[in-house]
C-alpha positions as CSV (number, residue, x, y, z in Angstrom):
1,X,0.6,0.6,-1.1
2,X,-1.4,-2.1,0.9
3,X,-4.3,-1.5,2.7
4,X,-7.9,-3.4,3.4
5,X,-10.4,-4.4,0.8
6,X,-13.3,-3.2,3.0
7,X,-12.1,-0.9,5.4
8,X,-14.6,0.6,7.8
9,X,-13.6,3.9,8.0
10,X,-14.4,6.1,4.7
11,X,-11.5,8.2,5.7
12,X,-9.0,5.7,4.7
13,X,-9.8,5.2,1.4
14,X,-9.7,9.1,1.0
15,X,-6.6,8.9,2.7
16,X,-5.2,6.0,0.4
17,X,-6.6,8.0,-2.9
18,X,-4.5,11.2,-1.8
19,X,-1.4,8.9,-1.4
20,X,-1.9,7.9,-4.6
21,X,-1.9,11.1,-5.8
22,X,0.8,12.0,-4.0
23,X,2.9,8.8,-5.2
24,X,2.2,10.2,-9.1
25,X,2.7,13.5,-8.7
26,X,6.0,13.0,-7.9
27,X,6.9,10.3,-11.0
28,X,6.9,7.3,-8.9
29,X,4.9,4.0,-9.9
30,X,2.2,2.9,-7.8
31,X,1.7,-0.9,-6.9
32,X,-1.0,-2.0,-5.1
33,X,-3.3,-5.5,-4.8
34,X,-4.5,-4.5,-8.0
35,X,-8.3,-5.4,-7.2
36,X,-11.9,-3.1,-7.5
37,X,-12.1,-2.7,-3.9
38,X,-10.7,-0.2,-1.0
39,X,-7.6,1.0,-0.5
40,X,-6.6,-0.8,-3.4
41,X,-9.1,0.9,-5.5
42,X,-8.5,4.6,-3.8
43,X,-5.2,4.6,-4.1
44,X,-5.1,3.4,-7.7
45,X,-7.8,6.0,-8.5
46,X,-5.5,8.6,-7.3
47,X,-2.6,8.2,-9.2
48,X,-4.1,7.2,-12.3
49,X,-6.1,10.4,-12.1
50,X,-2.8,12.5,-11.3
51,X,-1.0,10.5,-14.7
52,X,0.3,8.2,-12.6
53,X,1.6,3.9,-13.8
54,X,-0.4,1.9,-11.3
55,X,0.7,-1.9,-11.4
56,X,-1.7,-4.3,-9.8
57,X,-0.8,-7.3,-8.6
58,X,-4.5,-9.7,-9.1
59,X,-4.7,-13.2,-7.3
60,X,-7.0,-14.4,-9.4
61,X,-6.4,-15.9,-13.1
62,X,-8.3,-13.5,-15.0
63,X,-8.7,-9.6,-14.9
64,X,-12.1,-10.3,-13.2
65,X,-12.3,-7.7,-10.0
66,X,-9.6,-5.5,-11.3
67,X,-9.8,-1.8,-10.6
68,X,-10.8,0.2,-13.7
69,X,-7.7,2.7,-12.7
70,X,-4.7,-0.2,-12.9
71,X,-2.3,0.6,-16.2
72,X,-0.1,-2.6,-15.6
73,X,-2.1,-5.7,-14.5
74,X,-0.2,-8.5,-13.2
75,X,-2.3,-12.0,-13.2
76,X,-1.0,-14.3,-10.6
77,X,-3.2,-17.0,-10.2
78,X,-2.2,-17.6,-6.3
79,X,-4.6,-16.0,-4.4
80,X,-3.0,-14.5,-0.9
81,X,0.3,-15.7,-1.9
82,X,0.8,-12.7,-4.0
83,X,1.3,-10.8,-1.1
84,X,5.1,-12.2,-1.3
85,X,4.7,-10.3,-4.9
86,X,3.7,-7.4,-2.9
87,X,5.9,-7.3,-0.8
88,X,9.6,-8.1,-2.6
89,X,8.7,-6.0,-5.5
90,X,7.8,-3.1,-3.6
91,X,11.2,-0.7,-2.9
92,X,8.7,1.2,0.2
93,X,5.7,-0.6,1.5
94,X,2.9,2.2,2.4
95,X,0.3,0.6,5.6
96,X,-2.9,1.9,5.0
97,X,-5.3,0.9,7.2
98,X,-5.7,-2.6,8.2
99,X,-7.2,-5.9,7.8
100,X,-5.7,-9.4,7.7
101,X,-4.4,-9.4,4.0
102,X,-2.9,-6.2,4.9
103,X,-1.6,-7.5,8.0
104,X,0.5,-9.9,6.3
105,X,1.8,-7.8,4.2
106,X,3.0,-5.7,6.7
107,X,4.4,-8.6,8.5
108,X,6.5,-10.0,5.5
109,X,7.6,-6.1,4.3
110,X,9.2,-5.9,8.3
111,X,10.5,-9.5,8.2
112,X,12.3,-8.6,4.5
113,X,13.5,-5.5,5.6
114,X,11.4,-3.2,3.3
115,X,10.9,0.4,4.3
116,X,7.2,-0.3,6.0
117,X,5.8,3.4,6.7
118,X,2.1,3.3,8.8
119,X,-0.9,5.3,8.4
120,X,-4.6,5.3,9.4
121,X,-3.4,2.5,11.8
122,X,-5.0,2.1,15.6
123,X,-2.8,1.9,18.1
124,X,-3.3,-1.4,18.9
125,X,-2.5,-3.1,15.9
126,X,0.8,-0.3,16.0
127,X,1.5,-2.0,19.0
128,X,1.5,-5.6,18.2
129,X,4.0,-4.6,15.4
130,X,6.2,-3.0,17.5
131,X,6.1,-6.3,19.5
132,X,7.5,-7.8,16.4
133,X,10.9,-5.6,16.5
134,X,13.4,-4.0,17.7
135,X,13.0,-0.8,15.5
136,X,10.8,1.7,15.9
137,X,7.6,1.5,14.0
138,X,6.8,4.6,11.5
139,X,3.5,6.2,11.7
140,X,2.4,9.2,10.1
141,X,-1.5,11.3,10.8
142,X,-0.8,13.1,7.8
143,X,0.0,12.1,3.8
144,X,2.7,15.5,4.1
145,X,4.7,14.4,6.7
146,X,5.1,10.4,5.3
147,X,6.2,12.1,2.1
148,X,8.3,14.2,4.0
149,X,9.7,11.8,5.4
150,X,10.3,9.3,2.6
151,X,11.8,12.1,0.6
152,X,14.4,12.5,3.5
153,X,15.1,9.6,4.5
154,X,14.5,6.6,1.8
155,X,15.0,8.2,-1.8
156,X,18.4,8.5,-2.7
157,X,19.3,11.3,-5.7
């Protein structure tokens, strides 16, 4: 799941932390920036707390700034690069939110082809992705209906 460091709306990290729940409850590993701060942080908050794996992917060299809810830390040592980490390790990429690490990501999960589902996004910055591409952008108000939707459409039994 990607999403801002600082976002400004509190409702997004409660959003991201019920995602996270969500993502545990139903056995599936979270993976997430990996660092003490916003969506990041929610998120991993809520699937730890629901029993929940959460890998995080850190850009530093150290665990310095790591989220006190991560289970498998990954040290990278290359700053905004690890986005590419993300991003290709990731089988769906969740948009929480947005900010310009987070707008990367979303950029490079379209660009490889990765399941890129929206949420808590304005509709401008829905918009300037779906000036990026021919297929139609997924967004989703509501954590039941992306789950829904996933279910449906991206896990196969």
């Amino acid at each position: 799941m990607m999403g801002p460091g600082n976002p400004k709306d509190s409702e997004i990290l409660k959003h991201a932390e019920e995602i996270g729940m969500q993502i545990a409850s139903r056995k599936w590993v979270l993976l997430t920036g990996g660092r003490k701060a916003g969506v990041m942080d929610a998120a991993s908050k809520g699937a730890s707390e629901a029993g929940g794996e959460v890998i995080g992917i850190l850009p530093g060299d150290s665990h310095r700034g790591m989220s006190d809810f991560v289970s498998i830390p990954i040290v990278t040592g290359v700053g905004s690069a690890r986005n590419y980490i993300n991003i290709l390790s990731s089988d769906i990429v969740i948009v929480c939110g947005m900010g310009l690490g987070t707008s990367s990501e979303a950029a490079l999960a379209m660009k490889h082809g990765k399941p890129t589902l929206f949420t808590k996004v304005g509709k401008s910055q829905l918009d300037f992705f779906q000036s990026l591409t021919n297929k139609k952008i997924l967004f989703f108000d509501e954590s039941d209906a992306l789950f829904e939707f996933i279910e449906k459409n991206l896990i196969k039994d």
